[in-house]
Structure formats: C-alpha cells, structure tokens
C-alpha positions, 0 to 999 in steps of 0.5 A: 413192665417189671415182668420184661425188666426181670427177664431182661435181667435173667437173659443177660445172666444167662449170657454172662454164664454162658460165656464163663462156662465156655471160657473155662470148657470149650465144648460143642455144648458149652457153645451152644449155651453161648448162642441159645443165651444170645438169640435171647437177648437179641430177640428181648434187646429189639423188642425193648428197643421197640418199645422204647422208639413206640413210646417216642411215637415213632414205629419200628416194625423190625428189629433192623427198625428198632435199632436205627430208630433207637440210634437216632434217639440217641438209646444206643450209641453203637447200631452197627455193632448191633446190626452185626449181632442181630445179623450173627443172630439171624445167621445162627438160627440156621447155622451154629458154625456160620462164624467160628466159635471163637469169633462167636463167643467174641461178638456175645461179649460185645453184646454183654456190653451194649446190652448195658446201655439199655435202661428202663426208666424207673 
C-alpha cells in the first residue's frame, strides 16, 4: 500500500506542476504535460477508488464502476464532476484537442481538488 500512496502522491505533483508551467508557458508542449499528468491520475484515482469499494466488498469492474460505487459509499462527493474527468480522459487518449486547452487545463484543476478527497486510512 506505501508504494501506491507515494505514487499517488507523485502523480498529483506532477499535475499540480503541470498546470503551473502551463499557466506561466502555454505551449503545445506545456499542454500536453497537462494531459500526460491527468490520465495519470485518473487511471491511479479508479484503481484506488476500486480498491476502496472491494474492501467494502462490493465490486467495481471499471473506472465508471469505482466511481458510482464509491459515491454511494460516500468516498467521493462529487461523481459527476469525476464522470466528466474520466470521460475527458478517454477522450484524450485519442485526441488532445477534443476540448480547447484552456477548458482542458480547467477541468485538470478540478481534478486537483477532488483528487484531495481521496484518503488512505493510516
């Protein structure tokens, strides 16, 4: 579990940084430093919400599982705005320039913050 918590931890630096170098050089590459850092932690955000709702013993197949399973446990308190960054996430995989940068780059701080409401218990 310490290995996923520091990655965990990494990840969201990662983003945090991200987003900064953006906001201070809005390049195409600065951009996509942006979305690399957010699949990230979107892919480390369900699997720890997965395991969360498995140790509940329920299941979640899939990251739209893992996150209606862990709003009904209460985990997270906002699963449509984490439907939306998974769904921006999916989109990205295949196209950068889906949504405009700007948009983008809105949504990764969004993220940033519900990403805080992920805790491991000690």
């Amino acid at each position: 579990m310490e290995s996923i918590k520091q990655k965990w931890r990494e990840v969201n630096k990662f983003l945090k940084e991200a987003i900064q170098l953006y906001e201070s050089q809005p390049t195409d590459l600065s951009f996509l430093t942006v979305a690399k850092s957010f699949e990230m932690v979107i892919e480390y955000a369900w699997r720890i919400l997965k395991r969360f709702v498995e140790e509940q013993g329920l299941e979640a197949v899939s990251p739209k599982a893992a996150i209606r399973e862990s709003a009904k446990l209460k985990l997270i308190s906002d699963p449509e705005k984490w439907m939306e960054c998974l769904e921006a996430r999916n989109n990205s995989v295949h196209d950068y320039f889906g949504i405009s940068q700007e948009e983008y780059v809105s949504l990764a701080k969004d993220l940033m913050e519900l990403a805080k409401e992920l805790k491991f218990k000690s």
